[in-house]
LOGUSE-345327 format. One line per 3 residues: number of its first residue (from 0); their letters; for each residue z, x negated, y of N, C-alpha, C. Coordinates in Angstrom, 3 decimals. Last residue first. Example, Ala and Ser with C-alpha at 12.3 -4.5 7.8 and 13.67 -1.06 7.14 Angstrom:
! residues 2
1 = SA = 7.080:-12.850:-2.250:7.140:-13.670:-1.060:7.870:-12.900:0.030 | 7.800:-13.190:-5.690:7.800:-12.300:-4.500:7.800:-13.200:-3.300 $
//
This chain:
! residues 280
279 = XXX = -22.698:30.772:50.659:-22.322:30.253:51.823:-22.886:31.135:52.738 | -23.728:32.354:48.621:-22.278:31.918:48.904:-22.145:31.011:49.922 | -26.732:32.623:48.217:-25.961:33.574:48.375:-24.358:33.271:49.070 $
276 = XXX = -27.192:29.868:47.493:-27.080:29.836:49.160:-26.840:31.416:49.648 | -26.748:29.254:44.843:-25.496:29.111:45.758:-25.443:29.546:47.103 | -28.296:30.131:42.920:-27.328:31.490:43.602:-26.653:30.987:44.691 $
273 = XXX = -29.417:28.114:41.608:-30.403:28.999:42.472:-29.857:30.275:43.448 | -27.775:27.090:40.087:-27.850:26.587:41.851:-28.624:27.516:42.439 | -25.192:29.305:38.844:-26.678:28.712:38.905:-26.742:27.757:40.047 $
270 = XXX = -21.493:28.215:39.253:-22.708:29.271:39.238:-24.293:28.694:38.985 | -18.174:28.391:38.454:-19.707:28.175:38.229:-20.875:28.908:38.473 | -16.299:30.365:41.075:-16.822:29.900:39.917:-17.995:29.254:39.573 $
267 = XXX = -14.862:28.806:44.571:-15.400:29.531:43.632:-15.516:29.434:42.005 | -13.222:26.846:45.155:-13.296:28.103:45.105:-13.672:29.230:44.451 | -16.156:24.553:45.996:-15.098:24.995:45.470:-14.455:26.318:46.244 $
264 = XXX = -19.026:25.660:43.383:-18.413:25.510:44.946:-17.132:25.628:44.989 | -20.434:24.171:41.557:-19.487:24.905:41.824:-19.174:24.580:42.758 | -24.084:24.060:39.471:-22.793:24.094:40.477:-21.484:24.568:40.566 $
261 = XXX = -26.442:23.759:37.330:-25.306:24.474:37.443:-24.331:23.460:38.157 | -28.727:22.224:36.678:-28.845:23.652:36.775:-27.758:24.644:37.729 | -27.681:19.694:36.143:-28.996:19.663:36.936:-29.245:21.035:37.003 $
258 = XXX = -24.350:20.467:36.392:-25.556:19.907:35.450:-26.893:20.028:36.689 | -22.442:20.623:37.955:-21.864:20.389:36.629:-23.205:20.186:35.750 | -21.331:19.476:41.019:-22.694:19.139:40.258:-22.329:19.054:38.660 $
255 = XXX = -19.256:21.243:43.284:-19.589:19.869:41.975:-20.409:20.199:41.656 | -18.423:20.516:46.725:-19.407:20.954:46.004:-19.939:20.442:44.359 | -16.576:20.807:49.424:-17.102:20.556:48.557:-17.826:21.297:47.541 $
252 = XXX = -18.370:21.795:52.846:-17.497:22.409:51.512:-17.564:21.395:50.458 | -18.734:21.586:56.136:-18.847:21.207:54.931:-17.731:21.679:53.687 | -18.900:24.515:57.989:-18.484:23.161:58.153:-18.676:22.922:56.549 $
249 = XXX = -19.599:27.313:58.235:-18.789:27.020:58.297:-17.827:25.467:58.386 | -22.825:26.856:57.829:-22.351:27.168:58.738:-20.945:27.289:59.334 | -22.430:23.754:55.626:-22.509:25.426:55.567:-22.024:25.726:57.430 $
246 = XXX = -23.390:20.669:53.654:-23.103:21.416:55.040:-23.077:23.543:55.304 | -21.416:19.884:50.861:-22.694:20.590:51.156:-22.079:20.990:52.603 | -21.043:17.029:49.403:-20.330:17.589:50.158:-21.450:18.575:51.259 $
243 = XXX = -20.420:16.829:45.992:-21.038:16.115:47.104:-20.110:17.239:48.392 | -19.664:15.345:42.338:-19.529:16.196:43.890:-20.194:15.818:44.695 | -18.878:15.325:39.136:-19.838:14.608:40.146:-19.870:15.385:41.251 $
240 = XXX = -16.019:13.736:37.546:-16.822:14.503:37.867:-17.805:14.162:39.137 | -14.119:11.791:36.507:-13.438:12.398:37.865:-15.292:13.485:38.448 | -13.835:14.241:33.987:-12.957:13.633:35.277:-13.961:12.055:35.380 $
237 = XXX = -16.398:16.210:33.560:-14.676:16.249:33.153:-14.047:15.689:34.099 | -18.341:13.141:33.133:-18.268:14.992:33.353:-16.564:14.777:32.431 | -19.506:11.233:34.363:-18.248:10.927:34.517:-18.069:12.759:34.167 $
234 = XXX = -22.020:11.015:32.917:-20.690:9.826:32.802:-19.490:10.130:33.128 | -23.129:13.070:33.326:-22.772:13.000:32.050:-22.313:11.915:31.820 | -24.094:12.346:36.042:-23.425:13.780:35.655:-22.523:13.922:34.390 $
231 = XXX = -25.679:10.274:36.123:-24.249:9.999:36.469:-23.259:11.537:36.653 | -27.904:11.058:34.830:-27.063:9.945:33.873:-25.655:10.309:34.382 | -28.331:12.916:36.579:-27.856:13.061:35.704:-27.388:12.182:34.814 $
228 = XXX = -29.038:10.919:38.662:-27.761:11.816:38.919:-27.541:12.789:37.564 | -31.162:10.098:37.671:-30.140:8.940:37.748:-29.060:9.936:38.023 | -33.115:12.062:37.270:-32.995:11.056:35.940:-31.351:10.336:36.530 $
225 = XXX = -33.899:12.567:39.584:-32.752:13.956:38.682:-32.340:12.698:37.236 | -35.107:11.456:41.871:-33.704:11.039:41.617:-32.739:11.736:40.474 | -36.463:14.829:42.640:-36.394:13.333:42.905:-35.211:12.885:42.072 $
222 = XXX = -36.505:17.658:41.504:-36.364:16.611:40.471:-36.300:15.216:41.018 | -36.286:19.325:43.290:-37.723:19.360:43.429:-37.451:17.849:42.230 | -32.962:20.203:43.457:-34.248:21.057:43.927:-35.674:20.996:43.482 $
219 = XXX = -31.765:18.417:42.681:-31.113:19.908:42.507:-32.677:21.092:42.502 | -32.048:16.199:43.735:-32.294:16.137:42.341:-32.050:17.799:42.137 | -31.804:16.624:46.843:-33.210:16.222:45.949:-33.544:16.474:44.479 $
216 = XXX = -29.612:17.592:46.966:-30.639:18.461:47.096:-31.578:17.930:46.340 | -28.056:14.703:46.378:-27.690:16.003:45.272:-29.004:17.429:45.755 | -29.585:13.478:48.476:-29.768:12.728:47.220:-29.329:13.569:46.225 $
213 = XXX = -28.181:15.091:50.636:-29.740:15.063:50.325:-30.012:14.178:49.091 | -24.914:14.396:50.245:-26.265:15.767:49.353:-27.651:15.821:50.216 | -24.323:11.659:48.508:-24.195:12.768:49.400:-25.449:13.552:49.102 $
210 = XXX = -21.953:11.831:45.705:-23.004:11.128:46.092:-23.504:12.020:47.448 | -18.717:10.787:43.850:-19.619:11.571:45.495:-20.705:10.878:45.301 | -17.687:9.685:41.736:-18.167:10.796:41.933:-19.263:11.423:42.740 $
207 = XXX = -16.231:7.207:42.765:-17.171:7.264:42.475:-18.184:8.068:41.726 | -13.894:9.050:43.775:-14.946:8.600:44.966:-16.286:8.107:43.926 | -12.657:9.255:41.738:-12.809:10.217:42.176:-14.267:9.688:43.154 $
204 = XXX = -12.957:6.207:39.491:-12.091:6.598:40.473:-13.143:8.224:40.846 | -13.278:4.043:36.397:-14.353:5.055:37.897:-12.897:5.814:38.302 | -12.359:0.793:35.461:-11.879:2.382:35.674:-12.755:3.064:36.663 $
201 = XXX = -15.339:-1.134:34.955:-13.978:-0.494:35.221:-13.706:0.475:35.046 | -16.470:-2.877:32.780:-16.621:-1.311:32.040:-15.569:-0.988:32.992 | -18.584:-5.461:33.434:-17.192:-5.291:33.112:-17.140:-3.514:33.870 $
198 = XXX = -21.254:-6.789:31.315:-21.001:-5.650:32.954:-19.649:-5.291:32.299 | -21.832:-10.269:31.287:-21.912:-8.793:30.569:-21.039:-8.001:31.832 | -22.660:-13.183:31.130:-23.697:-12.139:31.065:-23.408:-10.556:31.076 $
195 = XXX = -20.273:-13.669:28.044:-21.506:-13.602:28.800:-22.164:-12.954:29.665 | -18.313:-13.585:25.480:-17.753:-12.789:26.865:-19.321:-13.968:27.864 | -18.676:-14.530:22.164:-19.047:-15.056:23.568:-19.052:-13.844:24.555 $
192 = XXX = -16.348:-14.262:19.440:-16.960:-13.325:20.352:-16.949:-14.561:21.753 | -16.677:-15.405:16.102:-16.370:-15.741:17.710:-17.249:-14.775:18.727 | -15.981:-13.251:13.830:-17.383:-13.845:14.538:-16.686:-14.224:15.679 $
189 = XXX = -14.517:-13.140:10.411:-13.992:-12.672:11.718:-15.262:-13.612:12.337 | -13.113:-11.194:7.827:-14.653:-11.899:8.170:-14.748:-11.698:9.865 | -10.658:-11.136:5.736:-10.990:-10.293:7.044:-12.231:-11.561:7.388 $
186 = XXX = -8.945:-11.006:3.077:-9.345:-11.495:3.514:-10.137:-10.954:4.663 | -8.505:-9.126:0.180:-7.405:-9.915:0.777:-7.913:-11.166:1.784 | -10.186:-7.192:-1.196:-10.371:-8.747:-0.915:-9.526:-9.683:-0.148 $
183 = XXX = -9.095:-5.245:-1.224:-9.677:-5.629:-2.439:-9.779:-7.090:-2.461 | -8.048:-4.559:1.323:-7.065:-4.647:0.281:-7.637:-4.870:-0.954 | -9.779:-4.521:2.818:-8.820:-6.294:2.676:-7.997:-6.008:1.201 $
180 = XXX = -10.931:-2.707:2.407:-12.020:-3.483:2.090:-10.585:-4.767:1.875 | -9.306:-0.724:3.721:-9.559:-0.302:1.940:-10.239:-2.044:1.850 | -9.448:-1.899:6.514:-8.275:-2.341:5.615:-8.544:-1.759:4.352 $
177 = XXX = -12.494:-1.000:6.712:-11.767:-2.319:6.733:-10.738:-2.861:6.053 | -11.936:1.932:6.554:-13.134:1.249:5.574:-12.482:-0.300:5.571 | -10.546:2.304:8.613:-9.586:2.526:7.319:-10.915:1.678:5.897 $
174 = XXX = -12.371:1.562:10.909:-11.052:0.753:10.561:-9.923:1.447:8.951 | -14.142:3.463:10.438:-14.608:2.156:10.107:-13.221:1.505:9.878 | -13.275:6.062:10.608:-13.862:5.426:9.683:-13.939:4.188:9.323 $
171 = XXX = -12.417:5.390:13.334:-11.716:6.093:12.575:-12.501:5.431:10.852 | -15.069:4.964:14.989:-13.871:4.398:14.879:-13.097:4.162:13.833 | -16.195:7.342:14.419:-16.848:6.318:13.727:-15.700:5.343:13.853 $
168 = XXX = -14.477:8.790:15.954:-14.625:9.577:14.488:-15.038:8.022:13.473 | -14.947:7.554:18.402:-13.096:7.889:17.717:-13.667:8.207:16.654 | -17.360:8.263:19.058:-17.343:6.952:18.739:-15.865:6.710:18.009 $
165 = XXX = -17.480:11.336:19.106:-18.073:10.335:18.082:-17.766:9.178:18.342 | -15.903:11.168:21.653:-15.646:11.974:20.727:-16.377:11.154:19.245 | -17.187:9.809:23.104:-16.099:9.274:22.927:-15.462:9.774:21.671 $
162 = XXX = -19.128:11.459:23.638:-19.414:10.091:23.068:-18.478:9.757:22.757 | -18.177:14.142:24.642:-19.371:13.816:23.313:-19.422:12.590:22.713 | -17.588:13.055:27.246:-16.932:13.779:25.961:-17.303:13.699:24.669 $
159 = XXX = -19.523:11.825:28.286:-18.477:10.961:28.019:-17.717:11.390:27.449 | -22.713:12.932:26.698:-22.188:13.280:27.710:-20.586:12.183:27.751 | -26.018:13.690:25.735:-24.687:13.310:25.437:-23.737:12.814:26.496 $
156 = XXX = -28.538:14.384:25.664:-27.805:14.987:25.764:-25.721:14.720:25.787 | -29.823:12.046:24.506:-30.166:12.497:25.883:-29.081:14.053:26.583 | -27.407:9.920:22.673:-28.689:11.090:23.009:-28.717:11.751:24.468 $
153 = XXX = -26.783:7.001:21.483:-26.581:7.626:23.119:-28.105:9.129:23.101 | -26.450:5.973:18.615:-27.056:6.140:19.603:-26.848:7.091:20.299 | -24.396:3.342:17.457:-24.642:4.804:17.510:-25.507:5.253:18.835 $
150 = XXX = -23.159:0.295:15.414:-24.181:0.875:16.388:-24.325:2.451:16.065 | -20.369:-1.469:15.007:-21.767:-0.359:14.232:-21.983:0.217:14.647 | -19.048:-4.047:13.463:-19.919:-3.699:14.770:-20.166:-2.485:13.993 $
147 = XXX = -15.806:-6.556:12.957:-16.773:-5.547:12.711:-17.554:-4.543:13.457 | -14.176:-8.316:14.601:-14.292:-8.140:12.604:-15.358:-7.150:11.811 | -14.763:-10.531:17.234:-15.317:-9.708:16.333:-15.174:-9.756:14.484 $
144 = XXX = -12.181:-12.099:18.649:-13.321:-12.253:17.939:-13.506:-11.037:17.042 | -11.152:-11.122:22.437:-11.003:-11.366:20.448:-12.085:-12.094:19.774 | -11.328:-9.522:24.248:-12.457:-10.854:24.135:-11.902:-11.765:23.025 $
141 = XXX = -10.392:-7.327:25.411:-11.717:-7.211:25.259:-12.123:-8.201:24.629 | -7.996:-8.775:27.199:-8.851:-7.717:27.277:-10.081:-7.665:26.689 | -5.952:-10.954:26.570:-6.758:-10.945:27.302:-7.801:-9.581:26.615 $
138 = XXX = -4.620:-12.029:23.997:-3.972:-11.942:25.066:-4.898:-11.671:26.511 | -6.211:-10.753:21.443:-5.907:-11.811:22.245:-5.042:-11.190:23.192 | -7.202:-9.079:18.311:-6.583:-8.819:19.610:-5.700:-10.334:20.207 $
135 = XXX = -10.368:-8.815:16.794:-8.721:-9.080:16.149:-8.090:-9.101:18.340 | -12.042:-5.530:17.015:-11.634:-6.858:16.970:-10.488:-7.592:17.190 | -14.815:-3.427:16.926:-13.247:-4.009:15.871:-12.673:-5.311:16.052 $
132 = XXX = -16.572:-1.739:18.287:-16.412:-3.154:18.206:-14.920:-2.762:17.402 | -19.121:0.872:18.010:-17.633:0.633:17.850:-17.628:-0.713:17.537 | -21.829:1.899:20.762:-21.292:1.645:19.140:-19.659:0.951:19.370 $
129 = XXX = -25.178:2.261:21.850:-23.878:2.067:21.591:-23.089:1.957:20.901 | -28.014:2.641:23.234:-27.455:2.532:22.250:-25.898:2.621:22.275 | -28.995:3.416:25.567:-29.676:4.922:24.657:-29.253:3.588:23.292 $
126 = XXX = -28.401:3.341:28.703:-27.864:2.634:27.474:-28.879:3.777:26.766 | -28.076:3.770:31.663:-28.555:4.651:31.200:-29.072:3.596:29.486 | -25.565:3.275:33.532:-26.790:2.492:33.022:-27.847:2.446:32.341 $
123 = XXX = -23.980:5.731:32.641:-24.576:5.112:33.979:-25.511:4.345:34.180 | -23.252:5.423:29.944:-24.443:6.355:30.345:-25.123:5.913:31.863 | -21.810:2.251:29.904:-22.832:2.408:28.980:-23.715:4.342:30.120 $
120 = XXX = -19.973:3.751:31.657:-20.647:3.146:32.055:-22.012:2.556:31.477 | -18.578:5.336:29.885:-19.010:5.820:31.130:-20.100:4.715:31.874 | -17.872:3.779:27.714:-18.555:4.605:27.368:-19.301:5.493:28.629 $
117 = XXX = -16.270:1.975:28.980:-17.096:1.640:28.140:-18.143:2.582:28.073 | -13.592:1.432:30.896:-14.713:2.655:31.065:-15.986:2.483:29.913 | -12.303:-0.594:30.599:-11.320:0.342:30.119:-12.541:2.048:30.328 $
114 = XXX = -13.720:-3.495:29.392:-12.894:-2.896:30.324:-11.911:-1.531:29.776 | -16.904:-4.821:28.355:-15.684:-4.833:28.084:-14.998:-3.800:29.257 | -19.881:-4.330:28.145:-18.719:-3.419:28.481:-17.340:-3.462:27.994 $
111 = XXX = -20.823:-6.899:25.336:-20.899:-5.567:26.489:-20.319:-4.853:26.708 | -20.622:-7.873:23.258:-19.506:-8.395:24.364:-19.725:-7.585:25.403 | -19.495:-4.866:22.311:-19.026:-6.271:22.945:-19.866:-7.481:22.054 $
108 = XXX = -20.111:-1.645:21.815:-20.927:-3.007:21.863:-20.700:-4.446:22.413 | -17.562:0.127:22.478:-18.653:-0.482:22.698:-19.045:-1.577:21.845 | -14.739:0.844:22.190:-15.941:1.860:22.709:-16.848:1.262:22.764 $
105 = XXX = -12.722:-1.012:20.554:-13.404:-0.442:21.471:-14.637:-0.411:21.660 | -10.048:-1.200:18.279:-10.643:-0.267:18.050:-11.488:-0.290:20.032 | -7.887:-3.975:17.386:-8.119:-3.329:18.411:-9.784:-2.681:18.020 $
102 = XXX = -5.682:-5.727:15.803:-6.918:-5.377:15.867:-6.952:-4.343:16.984 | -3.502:-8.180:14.514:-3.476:-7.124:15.529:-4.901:-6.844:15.778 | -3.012:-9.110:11.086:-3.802:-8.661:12.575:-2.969:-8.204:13.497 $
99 = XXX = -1.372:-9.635:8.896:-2.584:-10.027:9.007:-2.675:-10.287:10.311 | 1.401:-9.345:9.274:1.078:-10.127:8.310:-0.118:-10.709:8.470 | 2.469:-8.536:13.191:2.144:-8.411:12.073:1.711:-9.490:11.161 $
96 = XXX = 3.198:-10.655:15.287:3.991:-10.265:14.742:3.273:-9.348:13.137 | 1.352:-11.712:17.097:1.600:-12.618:15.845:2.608:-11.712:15.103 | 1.429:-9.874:18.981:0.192:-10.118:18.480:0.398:-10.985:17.214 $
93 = XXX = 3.831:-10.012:19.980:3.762:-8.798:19.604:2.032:-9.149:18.546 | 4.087:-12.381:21.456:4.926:-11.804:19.971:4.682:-10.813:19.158 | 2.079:-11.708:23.936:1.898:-13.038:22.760:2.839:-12.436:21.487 $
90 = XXX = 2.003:-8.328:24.199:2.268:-9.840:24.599:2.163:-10.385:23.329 | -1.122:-6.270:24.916:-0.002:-6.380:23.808:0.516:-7.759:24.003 | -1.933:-3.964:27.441:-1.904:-5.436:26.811:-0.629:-5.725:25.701 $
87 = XXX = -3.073:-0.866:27.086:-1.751:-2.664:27.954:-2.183:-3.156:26.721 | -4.457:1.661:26.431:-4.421:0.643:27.624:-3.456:-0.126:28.200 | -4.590:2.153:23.613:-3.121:1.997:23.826:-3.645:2.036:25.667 $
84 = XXX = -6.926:3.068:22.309:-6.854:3.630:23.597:-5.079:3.497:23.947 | -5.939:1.824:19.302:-6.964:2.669:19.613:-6.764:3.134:21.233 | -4.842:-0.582:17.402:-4.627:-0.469:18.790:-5.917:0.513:18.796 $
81 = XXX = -2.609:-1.230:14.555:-3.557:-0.999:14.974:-3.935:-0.266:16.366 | -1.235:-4.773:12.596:-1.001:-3.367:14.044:-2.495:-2.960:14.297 | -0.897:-4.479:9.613:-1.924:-4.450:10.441:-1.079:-3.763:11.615 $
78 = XXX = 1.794:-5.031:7.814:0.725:-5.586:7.899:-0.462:-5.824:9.156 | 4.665:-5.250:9.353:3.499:-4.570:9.133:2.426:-5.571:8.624 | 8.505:-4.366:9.569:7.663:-5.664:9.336:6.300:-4.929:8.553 $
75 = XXX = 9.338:-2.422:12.017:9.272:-2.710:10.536:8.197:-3.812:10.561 | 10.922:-3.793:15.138:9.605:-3.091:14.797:9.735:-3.264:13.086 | 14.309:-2.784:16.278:13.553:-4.032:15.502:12.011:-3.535:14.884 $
72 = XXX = 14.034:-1.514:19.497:13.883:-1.178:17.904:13.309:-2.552:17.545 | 13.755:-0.471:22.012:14.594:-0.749:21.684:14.992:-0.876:20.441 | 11.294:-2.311:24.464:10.781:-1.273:22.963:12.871:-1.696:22.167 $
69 = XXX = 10.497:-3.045:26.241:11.951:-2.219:26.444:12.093:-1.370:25.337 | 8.660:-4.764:26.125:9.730:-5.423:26.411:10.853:-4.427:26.428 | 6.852:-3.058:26.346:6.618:-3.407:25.253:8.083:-4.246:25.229 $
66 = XXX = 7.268:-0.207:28.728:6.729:-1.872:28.299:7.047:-1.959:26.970 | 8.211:1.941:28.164:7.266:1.974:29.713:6.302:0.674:29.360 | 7.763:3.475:24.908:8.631:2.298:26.043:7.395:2.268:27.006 $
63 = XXX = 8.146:5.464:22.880:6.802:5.663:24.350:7.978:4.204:25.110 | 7.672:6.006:19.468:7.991:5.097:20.111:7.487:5.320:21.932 | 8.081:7.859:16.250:7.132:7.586:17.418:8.604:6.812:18.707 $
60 = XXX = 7.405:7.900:12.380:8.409:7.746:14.110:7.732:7.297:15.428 | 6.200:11.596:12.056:5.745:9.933:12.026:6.735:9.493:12.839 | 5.557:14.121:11.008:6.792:13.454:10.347:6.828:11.856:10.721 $
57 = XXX = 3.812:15.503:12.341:3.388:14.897:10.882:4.455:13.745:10.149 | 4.709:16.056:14.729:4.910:17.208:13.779:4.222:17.130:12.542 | 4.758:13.054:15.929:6.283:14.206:15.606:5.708:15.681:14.749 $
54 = XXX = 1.764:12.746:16.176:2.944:11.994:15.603:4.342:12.873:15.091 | 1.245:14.416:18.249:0.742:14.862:16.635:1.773:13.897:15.515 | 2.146:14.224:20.142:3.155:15.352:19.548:2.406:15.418:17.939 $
51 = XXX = 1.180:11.624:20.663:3.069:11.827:20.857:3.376:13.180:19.599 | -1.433:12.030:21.226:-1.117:11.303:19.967:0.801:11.366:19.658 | -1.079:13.364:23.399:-1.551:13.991:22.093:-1.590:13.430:21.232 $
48 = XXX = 1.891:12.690:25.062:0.676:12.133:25.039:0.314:13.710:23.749 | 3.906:14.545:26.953:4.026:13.606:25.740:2.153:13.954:25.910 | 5.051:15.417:30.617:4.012:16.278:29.147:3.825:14.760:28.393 $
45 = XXX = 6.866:17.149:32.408:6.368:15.988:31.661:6.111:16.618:30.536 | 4.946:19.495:35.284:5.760:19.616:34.242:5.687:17.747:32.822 | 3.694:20.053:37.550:4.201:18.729:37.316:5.291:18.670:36.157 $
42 = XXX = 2.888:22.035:38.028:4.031:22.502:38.096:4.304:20.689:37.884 | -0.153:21.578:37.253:0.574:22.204:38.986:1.965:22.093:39.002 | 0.103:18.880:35.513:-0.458:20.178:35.828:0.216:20.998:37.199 $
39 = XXX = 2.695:16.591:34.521:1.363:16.978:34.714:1.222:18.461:34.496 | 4.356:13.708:34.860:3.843:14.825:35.321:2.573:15.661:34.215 | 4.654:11.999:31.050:4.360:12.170:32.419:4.051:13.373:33.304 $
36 = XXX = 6.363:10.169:28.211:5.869:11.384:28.620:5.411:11.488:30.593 | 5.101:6.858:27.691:6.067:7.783:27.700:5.534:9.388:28.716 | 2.289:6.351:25.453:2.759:6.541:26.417:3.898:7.172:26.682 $
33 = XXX = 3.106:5.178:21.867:2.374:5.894:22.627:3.092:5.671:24.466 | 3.276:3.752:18.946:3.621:3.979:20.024:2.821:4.014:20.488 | 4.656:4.546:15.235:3.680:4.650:16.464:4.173:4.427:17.675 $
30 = XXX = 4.387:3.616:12.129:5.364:3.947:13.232:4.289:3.997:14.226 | 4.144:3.172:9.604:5.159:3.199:9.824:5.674:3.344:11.091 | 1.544:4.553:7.857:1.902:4.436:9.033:3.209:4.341:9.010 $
27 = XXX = -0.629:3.312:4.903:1.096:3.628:5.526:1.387:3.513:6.929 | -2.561:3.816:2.894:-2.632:3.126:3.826:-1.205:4.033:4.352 | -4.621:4.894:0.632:-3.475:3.594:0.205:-2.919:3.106:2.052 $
24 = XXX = -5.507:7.564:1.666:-4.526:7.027:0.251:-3.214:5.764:0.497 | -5.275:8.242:4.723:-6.065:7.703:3.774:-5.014:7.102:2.856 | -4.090:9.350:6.789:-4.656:10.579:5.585:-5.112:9.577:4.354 $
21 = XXX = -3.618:8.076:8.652:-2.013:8.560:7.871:-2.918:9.864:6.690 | -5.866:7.036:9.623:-5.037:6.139:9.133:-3.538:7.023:8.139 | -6.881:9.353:10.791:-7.438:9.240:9.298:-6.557:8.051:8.857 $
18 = XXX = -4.929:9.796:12.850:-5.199:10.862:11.367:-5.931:10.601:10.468 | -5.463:7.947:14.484:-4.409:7.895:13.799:-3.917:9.044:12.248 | -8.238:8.595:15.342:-7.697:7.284:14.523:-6.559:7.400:13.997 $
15 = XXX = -7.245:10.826:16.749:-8.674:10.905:15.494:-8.339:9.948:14.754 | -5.483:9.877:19.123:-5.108:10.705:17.347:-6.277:10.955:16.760 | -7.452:9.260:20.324:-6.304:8.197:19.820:-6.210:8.601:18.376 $
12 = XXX = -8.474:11.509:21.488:-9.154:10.705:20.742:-8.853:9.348:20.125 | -7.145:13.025:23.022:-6.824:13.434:21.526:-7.433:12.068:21.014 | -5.733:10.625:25.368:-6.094:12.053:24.966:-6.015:12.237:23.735 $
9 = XXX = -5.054:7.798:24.248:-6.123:7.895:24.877:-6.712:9.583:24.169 | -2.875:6.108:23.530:-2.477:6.706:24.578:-3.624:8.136:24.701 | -1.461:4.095:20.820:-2.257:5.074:21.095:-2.117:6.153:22.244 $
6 = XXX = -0.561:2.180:17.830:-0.602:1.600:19.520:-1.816:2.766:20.079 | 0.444:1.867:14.484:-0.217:2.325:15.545:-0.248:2.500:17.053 | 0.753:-0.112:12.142:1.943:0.267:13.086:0.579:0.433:14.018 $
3 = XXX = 1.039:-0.287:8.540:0.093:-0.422:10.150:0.956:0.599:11.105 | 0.861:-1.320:5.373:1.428:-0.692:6.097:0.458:-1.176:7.311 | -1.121:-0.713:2.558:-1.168:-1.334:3.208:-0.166:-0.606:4.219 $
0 = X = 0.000:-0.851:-1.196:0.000:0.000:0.000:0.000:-0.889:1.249 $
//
């Protein structure tokens, strides 16, 4: 039985990984840590991660220290730590502390798009590949050496929900395929990863949302520019989303861009675009 101590912040799509790690036969979660609980929603109510509560109602011990330094528990001695959307850095002890690894599960094609936006920025750039890196975990972001690659392609339809969504599933797969694979062969096939040449994946912010609106008319209306504001529709859809800021006889309104068809004014509900100049 392999044991693995799980490291997981990132919405549901943490817990995809962590459910096939506590479903698969020979493989033992002994413990998890996650974010500690935070505001959230109008009421600012604290709310536990989705990897927090799936942990607690599958019987798992779960862990949220602010740091890794205030973790108040001798950790069980593991084979594999495994890291899916933890975002920190794991310190030097913490990386030698398991038997084998510390591995890390990201969104991309590295050495491309290292960071913490992989998958948003892969569409921005308008990518039509992509795929899950596996790699053993340094003291530095992204730049391990590679244990394992596997390419998925970016459809024209696909969106930073959609992708992330499949790339956690293939994720998921691949890292329980790995440890079934050590546990036959008691051994891990590791590639020096070269960090080159490559577009660092930041965090997108709200602002890099806005675009102003003769560049949102253009693509809205007569298709100029519809190829690039939709790449950047389906990078950042959900959060922090795509807006502009439409002039109205009343003074400017915001305005989101939920597809090359469909708006929202705020205030209002979704609507066609072809309806909006009813609403102002």
């Amino acid at each position: 039985m392999t044991t693995v101590l799980f490291f997981g912040s990132f919405q549901h799509y943490s817990t995809i990984v962590l459910e096939a790690l506590h479903r698969a036969q020979n493989i033992q979660v002994l413990g998890v840590i996650t974010s500690p609980p935070r505001p959230a929603g109008r009421h600012l109510k604290l709310t536990s991660t989705h990897t927090h509560d799936w942990a607690q109602q599958h019987n798992l011990p779960v862990f949220t220290p602010k740091t890794l330094g205030q973790l108040e528990i001798s950790p069980p001695l593991v084979d594999f730590i495994i890291v899916a959307g933890y975002g920190k850095l794991l310190p030097k002890d913490w990386l030698e502390f398991p038997k084998v690894a510390a591995i890390n599960l990201h969104p991309s094609l590295l050495p491309q798009y290292p960071g913490p936006a992989p998958v948003e920025w892969a569409l921005l750039k308008g990518e039509t590949i992509t795929g899950i890196s596996i790699i053993k975990m340094t003291e530095e972001y992204d730049q391990g050496p590679i244990i394992a690659q596997k390419k998925l392609p970016i459809l024209p339809t696909d969106t930073r929900l959609t992708l992330y969504q499949k790339l956690s599933e293939l994720g998921a797969q691949m890292v329980v395929e790995l440890i079934e694979n050590w546990n036959i062969k008691n051994s891990l096939k590791i590639e020096k990863l070269k960090i080159e040449n490559c577009v660092y994946a930041r965090r997108l912010h709200r602002i890099d949302g806005f675009i102003p609106w003769p560049q949102a008319q253009a693509a809205l209306t007569d298709g100029r520019n519809a190829a690039q504001v939709d790449r950047k529709i389906r990078a950042l859809a959900g959060y922090p989303g795509v807006w502009t800021q439409i002039p109205t006889p009343h003074g400017h309104r915001r305005l989101k861009l939920l597809s090359l068809t469909q708006v929202q004014l705020e205030g209002k509900k979704p609507m066609p675009f072809s309806a909006l100049s009813a609403h102002i």
